[in-house]
N, CA, C and O atoms as a GROMACS GRO file, in nm:
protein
  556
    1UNK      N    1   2.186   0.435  -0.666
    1UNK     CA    2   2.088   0.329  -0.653
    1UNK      C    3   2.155   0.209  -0.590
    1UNK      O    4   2.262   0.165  -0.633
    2UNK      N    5   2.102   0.165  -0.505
    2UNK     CA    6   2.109  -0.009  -0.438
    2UNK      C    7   2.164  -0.097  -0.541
    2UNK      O    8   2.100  -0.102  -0.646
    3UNK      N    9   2.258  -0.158  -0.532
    3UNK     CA   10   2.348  -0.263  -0.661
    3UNK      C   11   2.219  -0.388  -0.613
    3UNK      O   12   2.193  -0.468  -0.702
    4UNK      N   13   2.158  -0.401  -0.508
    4UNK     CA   14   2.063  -0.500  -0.495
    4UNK      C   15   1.948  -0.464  -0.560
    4UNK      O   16   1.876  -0.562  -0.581
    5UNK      N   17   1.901  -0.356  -0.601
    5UNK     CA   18   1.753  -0.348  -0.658
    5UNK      C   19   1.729  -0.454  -0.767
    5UNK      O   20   1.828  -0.510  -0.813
    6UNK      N   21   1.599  -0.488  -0.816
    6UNK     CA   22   1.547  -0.539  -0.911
    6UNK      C   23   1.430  -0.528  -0.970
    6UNK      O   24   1.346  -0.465  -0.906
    7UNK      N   25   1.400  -0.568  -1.069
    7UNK     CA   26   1.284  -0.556  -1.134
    7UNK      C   27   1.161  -0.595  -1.054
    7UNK      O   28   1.050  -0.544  -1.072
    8UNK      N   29   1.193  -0.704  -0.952
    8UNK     CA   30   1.101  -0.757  -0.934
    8UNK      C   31   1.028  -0.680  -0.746
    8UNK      O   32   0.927  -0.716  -0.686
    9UNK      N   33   1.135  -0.566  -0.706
    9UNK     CA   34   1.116  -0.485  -0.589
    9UNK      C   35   1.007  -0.366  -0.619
    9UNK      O   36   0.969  -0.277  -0.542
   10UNK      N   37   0.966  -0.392  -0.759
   10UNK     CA   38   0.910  -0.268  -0.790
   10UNK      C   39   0.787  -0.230  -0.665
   10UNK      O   40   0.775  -0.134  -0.588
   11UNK      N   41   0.679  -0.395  -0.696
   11UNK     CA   42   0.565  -0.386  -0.578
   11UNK      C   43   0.568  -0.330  -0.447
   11UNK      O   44   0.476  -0.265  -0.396
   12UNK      N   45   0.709  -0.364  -0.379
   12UNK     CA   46   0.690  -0.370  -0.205
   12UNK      C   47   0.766  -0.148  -0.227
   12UNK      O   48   0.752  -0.065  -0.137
   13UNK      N   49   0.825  -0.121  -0.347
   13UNK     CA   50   0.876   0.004  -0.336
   13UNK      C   51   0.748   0.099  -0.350
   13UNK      O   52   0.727   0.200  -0.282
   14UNK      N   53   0.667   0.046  -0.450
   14UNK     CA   54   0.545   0.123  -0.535
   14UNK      C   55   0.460   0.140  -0.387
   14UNK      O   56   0.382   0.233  -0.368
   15UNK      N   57   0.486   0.039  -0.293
   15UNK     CA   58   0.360   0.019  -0.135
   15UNK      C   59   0.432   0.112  -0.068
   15UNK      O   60   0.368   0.215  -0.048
   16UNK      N   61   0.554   0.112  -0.022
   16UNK     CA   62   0.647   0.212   0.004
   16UNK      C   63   0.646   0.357   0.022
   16UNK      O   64   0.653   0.435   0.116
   17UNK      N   65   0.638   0.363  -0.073
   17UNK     CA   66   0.620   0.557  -0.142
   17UNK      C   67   0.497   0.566  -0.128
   17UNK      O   68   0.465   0.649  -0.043
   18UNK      N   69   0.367   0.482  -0.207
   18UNK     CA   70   0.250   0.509  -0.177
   18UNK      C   71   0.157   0.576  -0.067
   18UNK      O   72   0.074   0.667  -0.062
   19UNK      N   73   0.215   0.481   0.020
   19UNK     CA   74   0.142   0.494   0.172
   19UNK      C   75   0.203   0.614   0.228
   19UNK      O   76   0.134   0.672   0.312
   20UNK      N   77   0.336   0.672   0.197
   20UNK     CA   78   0.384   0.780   0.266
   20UNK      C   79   0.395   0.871   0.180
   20UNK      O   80   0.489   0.947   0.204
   21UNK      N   81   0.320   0.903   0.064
   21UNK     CA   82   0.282   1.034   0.003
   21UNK      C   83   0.176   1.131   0.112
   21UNK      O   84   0.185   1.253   0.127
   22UNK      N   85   0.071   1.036   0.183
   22UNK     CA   86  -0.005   1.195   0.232
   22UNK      C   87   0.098   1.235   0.367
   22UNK      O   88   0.055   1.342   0.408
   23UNK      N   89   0.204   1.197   0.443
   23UNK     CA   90   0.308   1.240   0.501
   23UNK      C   91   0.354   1.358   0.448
   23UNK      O   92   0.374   1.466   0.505
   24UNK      N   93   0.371   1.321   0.311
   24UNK     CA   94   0.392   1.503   0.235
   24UNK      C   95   0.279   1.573   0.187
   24UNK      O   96   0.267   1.691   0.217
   25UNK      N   97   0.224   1.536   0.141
   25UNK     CA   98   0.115   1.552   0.083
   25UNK      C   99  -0.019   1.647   0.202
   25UNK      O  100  -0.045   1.766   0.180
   26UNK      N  101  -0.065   1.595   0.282
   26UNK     CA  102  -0.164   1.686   0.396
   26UNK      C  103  -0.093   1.806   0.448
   26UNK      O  104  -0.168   1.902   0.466
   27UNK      N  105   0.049   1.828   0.482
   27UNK     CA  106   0.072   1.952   0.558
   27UNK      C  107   0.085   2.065   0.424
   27UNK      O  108   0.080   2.187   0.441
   28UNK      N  109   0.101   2.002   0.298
   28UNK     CA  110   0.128   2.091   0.162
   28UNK      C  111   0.009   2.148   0.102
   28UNK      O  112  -0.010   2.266   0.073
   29UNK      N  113  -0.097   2.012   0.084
   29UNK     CA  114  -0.217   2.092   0.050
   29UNK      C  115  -0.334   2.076   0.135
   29UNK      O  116  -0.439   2.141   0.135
   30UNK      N  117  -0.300   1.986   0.203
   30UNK     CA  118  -0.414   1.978   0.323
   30UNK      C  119  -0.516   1.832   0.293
   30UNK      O  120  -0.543   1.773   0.188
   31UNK      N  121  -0.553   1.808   0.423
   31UNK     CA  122  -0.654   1.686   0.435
   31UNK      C  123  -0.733   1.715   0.322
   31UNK      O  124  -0.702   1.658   0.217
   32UNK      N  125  -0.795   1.766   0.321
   32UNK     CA  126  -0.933   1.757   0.173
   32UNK      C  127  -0.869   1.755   0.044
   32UNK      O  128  -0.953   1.760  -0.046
   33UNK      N  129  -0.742   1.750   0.001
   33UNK     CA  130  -0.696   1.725  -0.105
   33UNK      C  131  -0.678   1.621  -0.126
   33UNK      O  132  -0.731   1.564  -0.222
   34UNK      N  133  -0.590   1.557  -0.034
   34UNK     CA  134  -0.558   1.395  -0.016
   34UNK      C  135  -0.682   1.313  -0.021
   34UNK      O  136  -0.715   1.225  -0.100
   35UNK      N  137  -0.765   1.380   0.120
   35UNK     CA  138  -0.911   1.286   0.086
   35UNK      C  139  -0.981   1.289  -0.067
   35UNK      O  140  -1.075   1.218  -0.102
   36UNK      N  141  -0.911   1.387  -0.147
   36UNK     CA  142  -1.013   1.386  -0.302
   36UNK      C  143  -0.926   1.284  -0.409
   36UNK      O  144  -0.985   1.224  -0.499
   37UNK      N  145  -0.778   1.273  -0.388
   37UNK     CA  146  -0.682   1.186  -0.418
   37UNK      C  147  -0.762   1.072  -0.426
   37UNK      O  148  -0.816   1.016  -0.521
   38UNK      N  149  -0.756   1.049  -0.296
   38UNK     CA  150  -0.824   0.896  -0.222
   38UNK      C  151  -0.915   0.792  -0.312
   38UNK      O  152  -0.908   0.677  -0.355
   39UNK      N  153  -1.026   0.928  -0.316
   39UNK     CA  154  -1.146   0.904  -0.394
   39UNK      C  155  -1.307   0.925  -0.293
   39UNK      O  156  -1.416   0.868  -0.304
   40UNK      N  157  -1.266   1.012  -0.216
   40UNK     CA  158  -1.398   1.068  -0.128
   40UNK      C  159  -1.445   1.175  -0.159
   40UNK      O  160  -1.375   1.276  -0.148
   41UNK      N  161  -1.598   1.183  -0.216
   41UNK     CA  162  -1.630   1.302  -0.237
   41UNK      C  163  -1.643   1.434  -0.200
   41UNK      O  164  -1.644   1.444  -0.077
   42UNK      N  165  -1.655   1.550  -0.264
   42UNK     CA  166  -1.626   1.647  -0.145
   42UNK      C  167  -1.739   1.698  -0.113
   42UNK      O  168  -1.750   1.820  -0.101
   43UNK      N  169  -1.842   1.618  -0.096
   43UNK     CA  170  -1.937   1.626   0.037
   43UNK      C  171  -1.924   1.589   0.159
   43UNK      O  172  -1.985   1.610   0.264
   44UNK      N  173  -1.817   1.518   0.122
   44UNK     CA  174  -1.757   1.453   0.294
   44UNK      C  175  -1.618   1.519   0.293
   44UNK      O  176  -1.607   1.580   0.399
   45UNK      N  177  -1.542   1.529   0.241
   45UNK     CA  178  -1.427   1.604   0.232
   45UNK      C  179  -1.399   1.755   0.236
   45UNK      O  180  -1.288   1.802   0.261
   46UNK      N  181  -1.508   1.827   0.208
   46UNK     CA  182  -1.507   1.970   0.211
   46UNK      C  183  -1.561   1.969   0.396
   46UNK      O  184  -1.541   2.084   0.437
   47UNK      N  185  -1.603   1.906   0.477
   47UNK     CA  186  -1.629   1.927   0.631
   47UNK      C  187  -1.472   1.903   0.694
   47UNK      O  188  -1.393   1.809   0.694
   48UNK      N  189  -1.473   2.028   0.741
   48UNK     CA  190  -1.327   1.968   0.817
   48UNK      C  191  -1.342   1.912   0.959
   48UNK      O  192  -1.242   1.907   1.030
   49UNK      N  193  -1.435   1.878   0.996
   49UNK     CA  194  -1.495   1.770   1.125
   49UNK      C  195  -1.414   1.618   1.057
   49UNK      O  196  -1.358   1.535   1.130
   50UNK      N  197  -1.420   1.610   0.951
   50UNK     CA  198  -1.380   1.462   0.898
   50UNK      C  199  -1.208   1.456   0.887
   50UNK      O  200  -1.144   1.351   0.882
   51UNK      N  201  -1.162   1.563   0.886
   51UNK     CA  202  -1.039   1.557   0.864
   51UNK      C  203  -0.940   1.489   1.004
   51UNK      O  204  -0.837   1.427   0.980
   52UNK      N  205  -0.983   1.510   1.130
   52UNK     CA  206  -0.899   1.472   1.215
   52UNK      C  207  -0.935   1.285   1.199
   52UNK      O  208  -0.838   1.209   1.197
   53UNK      N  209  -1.025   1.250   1.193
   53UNK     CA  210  -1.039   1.102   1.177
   53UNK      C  211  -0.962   1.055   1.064
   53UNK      O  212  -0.873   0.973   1.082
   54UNK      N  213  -0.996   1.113   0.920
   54UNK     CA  214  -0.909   1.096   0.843
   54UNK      C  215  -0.762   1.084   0.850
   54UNK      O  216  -0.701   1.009   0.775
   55UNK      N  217  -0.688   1.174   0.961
   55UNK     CA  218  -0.558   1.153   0.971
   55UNK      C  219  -0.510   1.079   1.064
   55UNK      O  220  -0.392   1.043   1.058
   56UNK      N  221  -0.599   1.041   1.175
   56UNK     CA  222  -0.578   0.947   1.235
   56UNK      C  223  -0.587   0.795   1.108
   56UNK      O  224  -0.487   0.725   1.092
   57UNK      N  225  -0.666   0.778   1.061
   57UNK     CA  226  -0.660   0.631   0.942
   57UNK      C  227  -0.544   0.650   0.927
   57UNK      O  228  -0.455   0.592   0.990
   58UNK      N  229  -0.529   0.729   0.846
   58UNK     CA  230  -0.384   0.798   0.742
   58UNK      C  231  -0.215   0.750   0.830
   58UNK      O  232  -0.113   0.712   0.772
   59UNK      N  233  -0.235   0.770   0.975
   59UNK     CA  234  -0.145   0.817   1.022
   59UNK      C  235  -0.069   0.616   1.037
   59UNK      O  236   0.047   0.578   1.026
   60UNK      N  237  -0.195   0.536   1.063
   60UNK     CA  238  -0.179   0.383   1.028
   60UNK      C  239  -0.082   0.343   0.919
   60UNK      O  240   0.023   0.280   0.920
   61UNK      N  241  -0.171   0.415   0.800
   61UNK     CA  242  -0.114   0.328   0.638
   61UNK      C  243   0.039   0.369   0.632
   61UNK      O  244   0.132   0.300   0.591
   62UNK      N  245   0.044   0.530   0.695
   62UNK     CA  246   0.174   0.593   0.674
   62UNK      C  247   0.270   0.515   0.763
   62UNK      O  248   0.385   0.504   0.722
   63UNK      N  249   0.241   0.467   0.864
   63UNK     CA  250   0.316   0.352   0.930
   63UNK      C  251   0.402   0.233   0.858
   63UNK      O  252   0.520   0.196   0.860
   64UNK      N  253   0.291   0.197   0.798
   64UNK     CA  254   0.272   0.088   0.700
   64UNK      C  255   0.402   0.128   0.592
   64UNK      O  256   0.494   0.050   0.571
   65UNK      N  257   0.394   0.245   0.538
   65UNK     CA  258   0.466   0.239   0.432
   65UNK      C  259   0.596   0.264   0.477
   65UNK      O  260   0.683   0.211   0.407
   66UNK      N  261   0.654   0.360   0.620
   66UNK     CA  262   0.768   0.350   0.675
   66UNK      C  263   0.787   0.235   0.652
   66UNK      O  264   0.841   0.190   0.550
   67UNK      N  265   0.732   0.156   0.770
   67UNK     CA  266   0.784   0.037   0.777
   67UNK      C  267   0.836  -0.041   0.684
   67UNK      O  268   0.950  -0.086   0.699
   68UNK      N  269   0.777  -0.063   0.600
   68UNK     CA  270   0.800  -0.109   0.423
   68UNK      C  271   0.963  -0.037   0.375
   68UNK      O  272   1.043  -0.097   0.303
   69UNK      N  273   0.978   0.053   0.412
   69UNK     CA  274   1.106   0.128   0.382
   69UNK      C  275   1.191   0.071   0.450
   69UNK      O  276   1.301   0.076   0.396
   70UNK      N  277   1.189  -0.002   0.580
   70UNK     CA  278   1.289  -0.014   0.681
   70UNK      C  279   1.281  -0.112   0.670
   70UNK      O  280   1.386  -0.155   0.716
   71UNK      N  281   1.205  -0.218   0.627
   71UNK     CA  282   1.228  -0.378   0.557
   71UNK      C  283   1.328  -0.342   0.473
   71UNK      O  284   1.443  -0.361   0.512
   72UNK      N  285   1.308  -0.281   0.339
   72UNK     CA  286   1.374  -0.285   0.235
   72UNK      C  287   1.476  -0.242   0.247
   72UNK      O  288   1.550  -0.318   0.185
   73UNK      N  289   1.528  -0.169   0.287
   73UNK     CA  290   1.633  -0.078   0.294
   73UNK      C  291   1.725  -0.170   0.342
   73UNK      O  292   1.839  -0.185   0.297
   74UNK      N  293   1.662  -0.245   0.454
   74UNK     CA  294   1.737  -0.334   0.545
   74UNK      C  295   1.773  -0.486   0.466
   74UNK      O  296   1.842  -0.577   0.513
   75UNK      N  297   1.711  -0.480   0.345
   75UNK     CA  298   1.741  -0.590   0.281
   75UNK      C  299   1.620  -0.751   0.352
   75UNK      O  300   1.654  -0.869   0.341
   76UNK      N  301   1.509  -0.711   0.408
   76UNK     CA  302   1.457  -0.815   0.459
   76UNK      C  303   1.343  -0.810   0.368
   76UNK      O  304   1.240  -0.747   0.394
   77UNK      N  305   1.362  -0.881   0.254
   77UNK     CA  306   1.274  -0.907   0.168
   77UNK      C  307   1.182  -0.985   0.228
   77UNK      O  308   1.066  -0.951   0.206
   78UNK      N  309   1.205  -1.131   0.332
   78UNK     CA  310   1.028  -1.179   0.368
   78UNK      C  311   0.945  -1.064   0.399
   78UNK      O  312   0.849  -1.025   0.333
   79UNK      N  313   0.980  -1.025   0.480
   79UNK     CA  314   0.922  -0.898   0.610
   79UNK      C  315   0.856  -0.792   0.460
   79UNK      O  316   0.735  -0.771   0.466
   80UNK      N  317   0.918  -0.742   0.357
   80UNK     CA  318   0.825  -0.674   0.297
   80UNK      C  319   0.717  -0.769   0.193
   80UNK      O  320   0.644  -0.711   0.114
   81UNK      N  321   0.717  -0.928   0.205
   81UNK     CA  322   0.642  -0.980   0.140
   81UNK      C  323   0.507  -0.987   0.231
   81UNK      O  324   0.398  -0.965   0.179
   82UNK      N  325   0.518  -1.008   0.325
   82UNK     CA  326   0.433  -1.021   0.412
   82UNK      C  327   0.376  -0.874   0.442
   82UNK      O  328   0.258  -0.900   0.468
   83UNK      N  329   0.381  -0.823   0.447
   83UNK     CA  330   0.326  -0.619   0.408
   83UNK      C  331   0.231  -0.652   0.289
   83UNK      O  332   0.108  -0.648   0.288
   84UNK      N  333   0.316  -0.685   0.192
   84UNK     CA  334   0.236  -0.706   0.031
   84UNK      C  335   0.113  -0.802   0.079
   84UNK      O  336  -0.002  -0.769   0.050
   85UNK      N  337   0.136  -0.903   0.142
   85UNK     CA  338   0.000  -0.962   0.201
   85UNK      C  339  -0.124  -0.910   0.255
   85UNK      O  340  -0.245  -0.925   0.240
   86UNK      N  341  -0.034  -0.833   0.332
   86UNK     CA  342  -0.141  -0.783   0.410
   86UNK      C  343  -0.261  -0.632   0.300
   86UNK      O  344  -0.377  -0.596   0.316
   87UNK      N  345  -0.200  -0.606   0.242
   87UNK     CA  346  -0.263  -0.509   0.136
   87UNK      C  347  -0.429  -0.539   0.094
   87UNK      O  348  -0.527  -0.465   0.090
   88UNK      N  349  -0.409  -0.681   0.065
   88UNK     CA  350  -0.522  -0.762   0.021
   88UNK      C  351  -0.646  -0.714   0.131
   88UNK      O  352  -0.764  -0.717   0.094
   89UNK      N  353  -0.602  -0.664   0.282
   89UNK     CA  354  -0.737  -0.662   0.405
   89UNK      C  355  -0.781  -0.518   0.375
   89UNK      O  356  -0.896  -0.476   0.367
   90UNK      N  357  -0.612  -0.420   0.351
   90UNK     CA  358  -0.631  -0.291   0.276
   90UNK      C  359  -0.759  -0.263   0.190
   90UNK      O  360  -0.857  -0.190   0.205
   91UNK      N  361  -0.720  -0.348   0.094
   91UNK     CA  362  -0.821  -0.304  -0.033
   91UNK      C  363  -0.935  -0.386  -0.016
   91UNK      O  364  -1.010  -0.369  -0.112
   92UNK      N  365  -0.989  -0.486   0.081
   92UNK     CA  366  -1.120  -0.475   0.104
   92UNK      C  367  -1.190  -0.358   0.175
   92UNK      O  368  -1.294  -0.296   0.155
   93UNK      N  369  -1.100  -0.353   0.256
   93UNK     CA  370  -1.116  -0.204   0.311
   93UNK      C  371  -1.212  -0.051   0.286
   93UNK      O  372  -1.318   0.008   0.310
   94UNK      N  373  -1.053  -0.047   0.208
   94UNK     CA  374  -1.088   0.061   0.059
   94UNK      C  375  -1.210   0.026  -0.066
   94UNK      O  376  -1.226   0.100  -0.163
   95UNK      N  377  -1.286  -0.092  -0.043
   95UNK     CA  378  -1.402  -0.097  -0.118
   95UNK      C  379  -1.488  -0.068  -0.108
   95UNK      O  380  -1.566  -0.003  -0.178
   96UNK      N  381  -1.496  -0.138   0.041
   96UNK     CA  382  -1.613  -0.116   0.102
   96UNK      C  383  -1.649   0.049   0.130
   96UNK      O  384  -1.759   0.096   0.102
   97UNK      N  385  -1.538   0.130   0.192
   97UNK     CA  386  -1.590   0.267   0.220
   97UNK      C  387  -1.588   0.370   0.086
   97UNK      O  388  -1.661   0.468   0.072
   98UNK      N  389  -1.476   0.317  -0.017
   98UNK     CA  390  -1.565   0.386  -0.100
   98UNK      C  391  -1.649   0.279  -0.202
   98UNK      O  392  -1.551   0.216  -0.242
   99UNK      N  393  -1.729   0.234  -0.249
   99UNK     CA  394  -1.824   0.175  -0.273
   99UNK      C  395  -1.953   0.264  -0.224
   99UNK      O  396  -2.038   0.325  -0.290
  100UNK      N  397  -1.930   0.246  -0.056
  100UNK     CA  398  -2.061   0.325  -0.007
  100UNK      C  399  -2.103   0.493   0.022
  100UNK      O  400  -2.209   0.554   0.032
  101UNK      N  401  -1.942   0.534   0.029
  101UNK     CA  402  -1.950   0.664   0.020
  101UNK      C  403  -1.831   0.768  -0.063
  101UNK      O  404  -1.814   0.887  -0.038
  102UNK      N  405  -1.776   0.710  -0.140
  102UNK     CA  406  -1.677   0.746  -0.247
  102UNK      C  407  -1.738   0.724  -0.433
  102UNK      O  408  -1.846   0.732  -0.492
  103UNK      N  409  -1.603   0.694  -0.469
  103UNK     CA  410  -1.579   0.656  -0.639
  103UNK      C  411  -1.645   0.515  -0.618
  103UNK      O  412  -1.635   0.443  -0.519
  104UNK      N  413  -1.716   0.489  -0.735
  104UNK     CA  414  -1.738   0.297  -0.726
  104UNK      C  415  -1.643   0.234  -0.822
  104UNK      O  416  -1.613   0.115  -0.836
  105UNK      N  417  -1.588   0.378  -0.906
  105UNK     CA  418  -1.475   0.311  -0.987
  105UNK      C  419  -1.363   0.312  -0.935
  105UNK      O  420  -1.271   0.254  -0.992
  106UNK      N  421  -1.345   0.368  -0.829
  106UNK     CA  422  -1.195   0.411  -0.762
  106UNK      C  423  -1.193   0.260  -0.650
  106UNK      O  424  -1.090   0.199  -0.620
  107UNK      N  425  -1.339   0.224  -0.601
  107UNK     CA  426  -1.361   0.073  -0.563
  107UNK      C  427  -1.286   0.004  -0.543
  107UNK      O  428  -1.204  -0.039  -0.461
  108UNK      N  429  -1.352  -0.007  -0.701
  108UNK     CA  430  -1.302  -0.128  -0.776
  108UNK      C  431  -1.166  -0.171  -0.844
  108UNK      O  432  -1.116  -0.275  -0.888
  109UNK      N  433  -1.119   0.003  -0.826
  109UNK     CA  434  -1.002  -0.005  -0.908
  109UNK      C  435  -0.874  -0.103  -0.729
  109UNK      O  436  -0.781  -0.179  -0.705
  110UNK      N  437  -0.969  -0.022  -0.673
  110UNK     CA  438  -0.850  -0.062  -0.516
  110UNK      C  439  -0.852  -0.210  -0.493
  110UNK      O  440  -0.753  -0.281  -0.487
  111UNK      N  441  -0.966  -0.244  -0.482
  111UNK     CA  442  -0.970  -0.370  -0.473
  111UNK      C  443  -0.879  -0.507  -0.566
  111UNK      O  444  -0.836  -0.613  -0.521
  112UNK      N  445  -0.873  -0.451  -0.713
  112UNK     CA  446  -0.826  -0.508  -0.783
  112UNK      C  447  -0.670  -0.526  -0.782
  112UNK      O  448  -0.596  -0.622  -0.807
  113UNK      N  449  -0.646  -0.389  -0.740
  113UNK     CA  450  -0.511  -0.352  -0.744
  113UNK      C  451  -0.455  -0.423  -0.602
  113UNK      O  452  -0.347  -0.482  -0.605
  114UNK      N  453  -0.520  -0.415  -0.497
  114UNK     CA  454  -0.485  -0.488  -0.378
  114UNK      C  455  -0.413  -0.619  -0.414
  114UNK      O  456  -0.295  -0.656  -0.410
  115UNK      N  457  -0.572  -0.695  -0.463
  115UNK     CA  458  -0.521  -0.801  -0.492
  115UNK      C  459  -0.406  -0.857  -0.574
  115UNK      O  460  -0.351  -0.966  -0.559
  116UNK      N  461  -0.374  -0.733  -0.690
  116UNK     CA  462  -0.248  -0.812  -0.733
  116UNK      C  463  -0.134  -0.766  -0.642
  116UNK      O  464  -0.024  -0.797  -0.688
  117UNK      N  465  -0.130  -0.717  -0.553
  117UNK     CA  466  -0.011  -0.668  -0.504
  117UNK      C  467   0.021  -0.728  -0.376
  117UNK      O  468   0.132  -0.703  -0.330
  118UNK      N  469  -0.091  -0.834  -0.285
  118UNK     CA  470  -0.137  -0.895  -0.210
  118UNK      C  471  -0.056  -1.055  -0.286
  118UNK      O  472   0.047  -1.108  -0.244
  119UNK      N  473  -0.125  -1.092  -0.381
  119UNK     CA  474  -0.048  -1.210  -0.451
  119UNK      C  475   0.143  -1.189  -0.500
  119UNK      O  476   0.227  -1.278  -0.513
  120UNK      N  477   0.156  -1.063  -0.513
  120UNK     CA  478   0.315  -1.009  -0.546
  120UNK      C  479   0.352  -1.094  -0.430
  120UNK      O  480   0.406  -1.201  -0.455
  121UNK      N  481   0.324  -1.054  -0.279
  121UNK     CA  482   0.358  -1.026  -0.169
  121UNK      C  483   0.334  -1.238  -0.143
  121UNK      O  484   0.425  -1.300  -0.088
  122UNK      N  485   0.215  -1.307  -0.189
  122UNK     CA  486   0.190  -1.446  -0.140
  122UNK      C  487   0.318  -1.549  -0.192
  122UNK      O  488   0.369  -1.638  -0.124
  123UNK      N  489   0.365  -1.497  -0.375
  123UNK     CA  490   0.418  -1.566  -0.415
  123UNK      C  491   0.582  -1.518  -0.435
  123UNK      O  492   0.662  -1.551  -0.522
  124UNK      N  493   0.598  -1.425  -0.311
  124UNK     CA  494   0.739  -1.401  -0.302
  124UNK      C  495   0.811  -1.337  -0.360
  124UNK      O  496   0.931  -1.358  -0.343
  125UNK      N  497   0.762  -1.223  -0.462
  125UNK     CA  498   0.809  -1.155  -0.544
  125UNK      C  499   0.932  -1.131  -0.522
  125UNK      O  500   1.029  -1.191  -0.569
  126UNK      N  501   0.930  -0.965  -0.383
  126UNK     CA  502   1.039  -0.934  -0.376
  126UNK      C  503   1.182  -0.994  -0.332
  126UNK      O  504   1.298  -0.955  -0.339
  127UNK      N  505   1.105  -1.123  -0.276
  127UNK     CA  506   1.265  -1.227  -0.255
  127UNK      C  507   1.300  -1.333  -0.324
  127UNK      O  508   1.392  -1.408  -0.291
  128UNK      N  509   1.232  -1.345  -0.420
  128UNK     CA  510   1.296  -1.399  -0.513
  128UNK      C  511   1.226  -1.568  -0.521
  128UNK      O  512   1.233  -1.661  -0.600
  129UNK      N  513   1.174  -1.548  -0.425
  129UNK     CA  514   1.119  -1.723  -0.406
  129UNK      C  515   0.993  -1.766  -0.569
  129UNK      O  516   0.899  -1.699  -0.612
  130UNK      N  517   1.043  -1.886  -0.612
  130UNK     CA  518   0.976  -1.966  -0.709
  130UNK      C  519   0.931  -2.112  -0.637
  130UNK      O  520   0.974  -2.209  -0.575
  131UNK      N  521   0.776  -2.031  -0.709
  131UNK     CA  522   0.725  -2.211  -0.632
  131UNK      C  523   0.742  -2.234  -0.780
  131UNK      O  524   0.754  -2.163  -0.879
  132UNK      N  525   0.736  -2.418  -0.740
  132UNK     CA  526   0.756  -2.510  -0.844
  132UNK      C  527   0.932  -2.562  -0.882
  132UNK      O  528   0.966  -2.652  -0.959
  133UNK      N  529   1.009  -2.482  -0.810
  133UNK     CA  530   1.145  -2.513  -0.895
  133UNK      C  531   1.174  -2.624  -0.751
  133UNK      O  532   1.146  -2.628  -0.631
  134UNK      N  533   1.236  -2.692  -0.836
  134UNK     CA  534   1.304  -2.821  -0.701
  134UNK      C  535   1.446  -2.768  -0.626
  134UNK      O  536   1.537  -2.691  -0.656
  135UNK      N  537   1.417  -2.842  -0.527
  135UNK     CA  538   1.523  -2.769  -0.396
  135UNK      C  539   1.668  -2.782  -0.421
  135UNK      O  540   1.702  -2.826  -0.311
  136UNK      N  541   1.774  -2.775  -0.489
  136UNK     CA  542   1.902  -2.868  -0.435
  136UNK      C  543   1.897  -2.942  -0.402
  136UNK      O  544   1.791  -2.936  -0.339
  137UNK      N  545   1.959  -3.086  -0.383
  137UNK     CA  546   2.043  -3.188  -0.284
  137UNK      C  547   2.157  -3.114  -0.221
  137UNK      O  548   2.240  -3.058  -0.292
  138UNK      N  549   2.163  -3.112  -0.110
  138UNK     CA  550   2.277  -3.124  -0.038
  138UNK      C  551   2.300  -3.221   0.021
  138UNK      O  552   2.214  -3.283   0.083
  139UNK      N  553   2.468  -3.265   0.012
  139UNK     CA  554   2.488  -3.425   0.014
  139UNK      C  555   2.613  -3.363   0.117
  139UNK      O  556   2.692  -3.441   0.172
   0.00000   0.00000   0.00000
């Protein structure tokens, strides 16, 4: 393990792995599994017409979560706070399509979860930054 890890890397690692599970995940059990993961029903998920769009989305987030790896790894904690930001557009995202054609609990659950992981990412988690503490003098 990294002598740098911390308690507080959990968020930008948990976005990390997340986003690049269907990377393993679709060639093992296939698009309609992942899409049932997701939270899409398999009235839309049992057509495999939906699956190439689906992996095109997919092929985005999985970006997303590389990338997130190659911040961290690299030790550039802003760069994965700002990822954690961006999560927040994620999980409106993820509400809206399933809301209208998914889980309404799986929703809600995304949305919620965005947002705290969106605020991880506003108030600097993984680098350590505290608002409120006063700066040094340097003299």
């Amino acid at each position: 393990m990294d002598t740098r890890f911390s308690i507080r890397h959990i968020p930008a690692l948990y976005f990390a792995f997340a986003n690049c599970s269907p990377l393993v995940m679709a060639p093992l059990q296939g698009c309609r599994a992942v899409m049932e993961l997701y939270g899409i029903p398999p009235h839309i998920s049992n057509i495999p017409e939906t699956w190439p769009v689906w992996q095109a989305g997919q092929g985005r987030t999985i970006l997303l979560g590389l990338m997130m790896h190659y911040f961290y790894w690299r030790g550039q904690y802003v760069e994965c706070d700002a990822l954690l930001m961006g999560v927040a557009f994620l999980g409106i995202n993820d509400y809206l399509v399933l809301r209208d054609h998914g889980n309404p609990i799986w929703a809600w659950s995304r949305i919620i979860f965005s947002a705290a992981f969106a605020s991880t990412g506003y108030f600097g988690l993984t680098q350590g930054r505290r608002f409120g503490a006063k700066a040094a003098k340097t003299n």
